[in-house]
N, C-alpha and C positions, 0 to 999 in steps of 0.2 A: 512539354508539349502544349501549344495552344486550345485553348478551351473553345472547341465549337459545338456546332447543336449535335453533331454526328458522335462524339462523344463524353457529353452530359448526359449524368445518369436520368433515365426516362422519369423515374418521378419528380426530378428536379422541373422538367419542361411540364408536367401535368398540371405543376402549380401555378404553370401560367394562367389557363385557362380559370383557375378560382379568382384572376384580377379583371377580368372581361365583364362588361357592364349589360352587354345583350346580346342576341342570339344572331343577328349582324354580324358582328364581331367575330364571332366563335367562326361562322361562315371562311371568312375573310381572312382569319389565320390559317382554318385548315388548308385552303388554296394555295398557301404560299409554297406549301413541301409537301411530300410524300411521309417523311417522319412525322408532322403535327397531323396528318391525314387519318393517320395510322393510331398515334397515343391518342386520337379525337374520343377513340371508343371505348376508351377506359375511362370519360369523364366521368364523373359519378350523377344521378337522377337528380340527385340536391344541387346537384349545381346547374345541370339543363334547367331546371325548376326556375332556377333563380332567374337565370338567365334569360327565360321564357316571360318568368313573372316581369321583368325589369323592358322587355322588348316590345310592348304596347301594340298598338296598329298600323307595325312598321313595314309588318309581312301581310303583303293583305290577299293571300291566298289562303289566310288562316281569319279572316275576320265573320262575324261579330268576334274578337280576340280572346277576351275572358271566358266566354262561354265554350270555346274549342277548345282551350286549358281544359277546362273541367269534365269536360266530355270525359276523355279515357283515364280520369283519375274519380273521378263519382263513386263508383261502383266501391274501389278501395278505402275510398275515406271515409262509405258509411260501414264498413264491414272492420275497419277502425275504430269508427263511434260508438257504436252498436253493443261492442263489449263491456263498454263499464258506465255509468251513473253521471262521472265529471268530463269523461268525454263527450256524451249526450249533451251536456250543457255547455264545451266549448265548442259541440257544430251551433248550436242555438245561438249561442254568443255573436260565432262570426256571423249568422245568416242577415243579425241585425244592421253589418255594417253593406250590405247589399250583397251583390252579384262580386264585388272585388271581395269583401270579405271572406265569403265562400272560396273565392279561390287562393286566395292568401294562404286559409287554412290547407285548401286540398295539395297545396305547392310545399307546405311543409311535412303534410300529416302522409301524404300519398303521393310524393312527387314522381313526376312524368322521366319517361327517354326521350332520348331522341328518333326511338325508331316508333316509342308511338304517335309525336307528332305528325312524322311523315303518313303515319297509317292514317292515322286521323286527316290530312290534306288530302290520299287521297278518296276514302270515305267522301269527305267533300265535296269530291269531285264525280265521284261515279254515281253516290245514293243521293248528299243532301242537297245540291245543285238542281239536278233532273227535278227533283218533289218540290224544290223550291220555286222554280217557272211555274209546276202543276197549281202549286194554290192559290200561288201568284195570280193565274188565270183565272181562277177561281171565285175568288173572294179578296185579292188586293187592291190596290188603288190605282184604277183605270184612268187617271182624271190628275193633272198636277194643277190643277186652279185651287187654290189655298183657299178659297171661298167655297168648298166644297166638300161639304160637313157631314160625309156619308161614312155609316160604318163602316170600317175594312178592316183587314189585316195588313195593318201595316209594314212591317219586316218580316217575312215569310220564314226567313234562313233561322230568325232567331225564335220563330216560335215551333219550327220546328228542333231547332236546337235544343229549346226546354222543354220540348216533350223527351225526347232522346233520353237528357238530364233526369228529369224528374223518373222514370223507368230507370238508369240506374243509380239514381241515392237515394230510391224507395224499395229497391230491389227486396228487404226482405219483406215489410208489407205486402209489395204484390205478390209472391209466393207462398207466403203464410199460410193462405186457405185453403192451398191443394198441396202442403208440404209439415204445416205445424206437427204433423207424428212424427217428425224425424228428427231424432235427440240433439242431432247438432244446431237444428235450425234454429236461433237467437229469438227474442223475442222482439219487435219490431218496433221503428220507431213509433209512439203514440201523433192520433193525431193533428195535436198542436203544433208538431215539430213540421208535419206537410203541410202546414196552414202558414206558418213561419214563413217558410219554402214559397209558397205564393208570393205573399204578401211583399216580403223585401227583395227578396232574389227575381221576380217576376211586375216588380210594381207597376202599381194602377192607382191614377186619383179614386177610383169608387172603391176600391179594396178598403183605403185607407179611411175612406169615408165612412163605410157600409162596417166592418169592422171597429170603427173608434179608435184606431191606432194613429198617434201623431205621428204628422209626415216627417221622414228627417232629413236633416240638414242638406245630405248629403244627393237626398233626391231632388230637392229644391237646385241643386247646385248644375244639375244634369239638365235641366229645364233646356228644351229646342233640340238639344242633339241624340238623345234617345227618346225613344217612343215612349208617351208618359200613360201609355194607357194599354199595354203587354198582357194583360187578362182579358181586356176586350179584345184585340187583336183574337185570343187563344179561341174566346167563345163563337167569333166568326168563324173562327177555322172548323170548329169541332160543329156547326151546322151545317155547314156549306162544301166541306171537302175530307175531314178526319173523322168519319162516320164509322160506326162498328160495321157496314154495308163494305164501305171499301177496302177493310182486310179480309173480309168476307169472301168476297170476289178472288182475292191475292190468294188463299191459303184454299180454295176450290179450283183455283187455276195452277197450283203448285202438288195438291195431293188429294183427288179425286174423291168425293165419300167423305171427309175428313168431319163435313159437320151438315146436319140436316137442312132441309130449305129452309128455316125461318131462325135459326142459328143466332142472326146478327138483329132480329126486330124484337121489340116491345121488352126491353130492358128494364126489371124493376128488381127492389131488394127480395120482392114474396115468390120470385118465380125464377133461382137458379139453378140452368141446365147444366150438364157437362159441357155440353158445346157451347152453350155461353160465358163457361168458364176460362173454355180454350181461348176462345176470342178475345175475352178480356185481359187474357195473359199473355198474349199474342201483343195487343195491341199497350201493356205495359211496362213490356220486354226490355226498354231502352233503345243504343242502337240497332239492336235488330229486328225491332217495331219496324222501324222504318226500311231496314234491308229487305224487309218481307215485300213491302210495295214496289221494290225495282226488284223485284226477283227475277219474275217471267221477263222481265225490260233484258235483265242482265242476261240470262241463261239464252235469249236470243240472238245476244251477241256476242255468244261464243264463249262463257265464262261457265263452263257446268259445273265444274269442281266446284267451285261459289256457293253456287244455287244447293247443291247436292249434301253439303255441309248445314245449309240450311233446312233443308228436308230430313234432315236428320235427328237436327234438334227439334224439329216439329213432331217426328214421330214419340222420340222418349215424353216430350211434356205431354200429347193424348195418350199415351200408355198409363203416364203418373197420374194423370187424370181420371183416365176409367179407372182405375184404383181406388177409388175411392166410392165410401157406400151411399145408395142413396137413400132419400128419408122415405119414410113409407104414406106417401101422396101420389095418386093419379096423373100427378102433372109431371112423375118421375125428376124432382127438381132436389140439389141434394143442400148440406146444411153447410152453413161459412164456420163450423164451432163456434165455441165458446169466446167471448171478445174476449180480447187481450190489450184496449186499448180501456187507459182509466177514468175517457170520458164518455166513449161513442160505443153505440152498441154492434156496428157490423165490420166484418172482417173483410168483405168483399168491400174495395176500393180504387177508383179510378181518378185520373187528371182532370179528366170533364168534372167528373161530383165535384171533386176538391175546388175546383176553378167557379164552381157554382154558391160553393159556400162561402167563398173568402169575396168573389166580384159580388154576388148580390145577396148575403146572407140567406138565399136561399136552397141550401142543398140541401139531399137528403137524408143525410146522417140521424140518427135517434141521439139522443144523449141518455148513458143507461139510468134506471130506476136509481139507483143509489146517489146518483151522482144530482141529479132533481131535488131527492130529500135534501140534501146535506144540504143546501144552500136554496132552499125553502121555495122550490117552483122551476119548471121548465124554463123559464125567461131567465130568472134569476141564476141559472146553471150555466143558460148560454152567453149571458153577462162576465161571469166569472171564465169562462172558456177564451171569452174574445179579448178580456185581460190578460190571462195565459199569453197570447199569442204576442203582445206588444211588449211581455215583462222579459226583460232580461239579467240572468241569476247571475252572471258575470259582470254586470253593470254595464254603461253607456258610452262606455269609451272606446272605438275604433281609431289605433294610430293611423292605419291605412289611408283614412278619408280628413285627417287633418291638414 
């Protein structure tokens, strides 16, 4: 009997798809039949991964490209990392080799489907689009005269992309301070490793300045076609349109009561509420930071189950929240525990702080007592910290960027 597709055993044809160079391709074959349509969804994640990683900015419903890779695999690959010592120091590794680095690792450590792409497209389309005109309007660049040397946010999409990001590959930091009783919850990454996270995955000529961290190669290589200054861009945003005001508004227009009138004003480390807890963890959610701002958008057009999935999870986190005791002060403000980071004294941490510390070495993180002796003064600790962040324990070699 002649050998056709109709009777070639199925994992013979699945092996085809392991010789397919991009996600093009994979396209282009399932179209040709209902059989390759069909075995499509047995490909395995490692291989979408690849195929994904290998397909650049071909798809450009998926662009800025790298950083939509890593969206719906973040969460996974620090909850990967997270677990052991050598793992820690291979996300550190990759973060050296940039934003491709990072997803290199997340494509092998945490790799993607195909049905999350599509979710992630449309995500895209429904929450990151709409917010990306909004801040656009906001705080972008009005003005294409190149002689026009005004701060802005440059690429809306992408820094809202790395807020998304940074909320889920810091996911256990941000819930540590209203979750550390709970015996499963890991201990988080320290934080050199969210300063890393800026620095190269996020880069800025002032990062690299204001820090002392030589620029590399690799950034230098990127010179005109990415924005070489992604921290400023973030700082724009976070004055001008990513205000603790405006999920404020979201989650008072979604669940009535939810937090007092002053909930979202005068943010400091000496005076944390419950409700400014919420808010903070609200707004370093990852993507559903961001779904919370098109909520009421969404629920108006017809999408309640959405919305109502979302109110849902708003309820348990204010429940997990009042749960917790408060200190015994007037201002009713409750305690971040006991640090658990081996340079920094607070537990309560955000994208803003962090982007404050790394663009202009001024955030406001403590570095704890012990950590000042040991290396003979406050200056000389945050000397040794900002070394931290440029040294890599794997060494200096990314194939990726050769």
């Amino acid at each position: 009997m002649a050998r056709t597709l109709t009777n070639i055993p199925e994992e013979l044809i699945l092996r085809i798809f392991a010789h397919l160079d991009r996600l093009d391709d994979y396209y282009s074959l399932i179209l040709t039949s209902k059989l390759f349509h069909r075995i499509s969804h047995d490909v395995s994640p490692s291989d979408i991964s690849r195929l994904a990683l290998n397909t650049g900015n071909f798809l450009p419903g998926l662009r800025p490209y790298q950083h939509t890779l890593l969206l719906p695999s973040a969460r996974r690959l620090a909850d990967w990392a997270v677990q052991r010592k050598d793992r820690r120091d291979q996300l550190a590794h990759a973060m050296h080799g940039g934003i491709d680095g990072l997803v290199a690792l997340a494509m092998a450590k945490a790799p993607i489907t195909l049905d999350e792409i599509r979710q992630t497209w449309r995500w895209k389309q429904e929450i990151l689009n709409p917010l990306s005109e909004e801040l656009n309007q906001a705080c972008g660049r009005l003005s294409t005269d190149p002689e026009e040397y005004m701060t802005v946010c440059e690429t809306p999409s992408l820094t809202l992309l790395i807020w998304a990001i940074y909320g889920e590959l810091f996911h256990h930091s941000i819930s540590y301070i209203y979750s550390s009783h709970e015996h499963e919850h890991p201990i988080p990454f320290d934080s050199v490793m969210r300063f890393k996270f800026l620095v190269y995955c996020m880069p800025d000529v002032n990062a690299f300045n204001y820090m002392g961290v030589e620029t590399p190669t690799w950034f230098e290589s990127m010179a005109g076609s990415v924005d070489g200054f992604q921290q400023l861009s973030l700082n724009h945003a976070t004055r001008e349109y990513l205000e603790p005001a405006l999920w404020g508004h979201q989650l008072r227009e979604l669940i009535p009561g939810i937090l007092d009138d002053d909930g979202d004003q005068d943010w400091n480390f000496e005076y944390l509420t419950k409700e400014r807890l919420l808010l903070s963890a609200v707004m370093g959610s990852g993507t559903r930071a961001l779904d919370v701002l098109q909520a009421t958008s969404l629920r108006r057009q017809q999408n309640p189950e959405w919305s109502e999935d979302l109110i849902v999870w708003l309820g348990q986190l204010r429940q997990k929240i009042d749960s917790l005791p408060l200190m015994e002060s007037e201002a009713g403000d409750i305690s971040s525990g006991p640090p658990y980071d081996p340079w920094f004294e607070e537990n309560w941490v955000t994208l803003a702080w962090d982007k404050s510390t790394t663009l202009w070495d001024a955030g406001p993180y403590t570095l704890r007592e012990e950590v000042c002796k040991q290396y003979g003064g406050e200056e000389e600790a945050w000397d040794a910290a900002k070394r931290a962040i440029g040294e890599d324990l794997l060494g200096s070699q990314h194939p990726e960027h050769k």
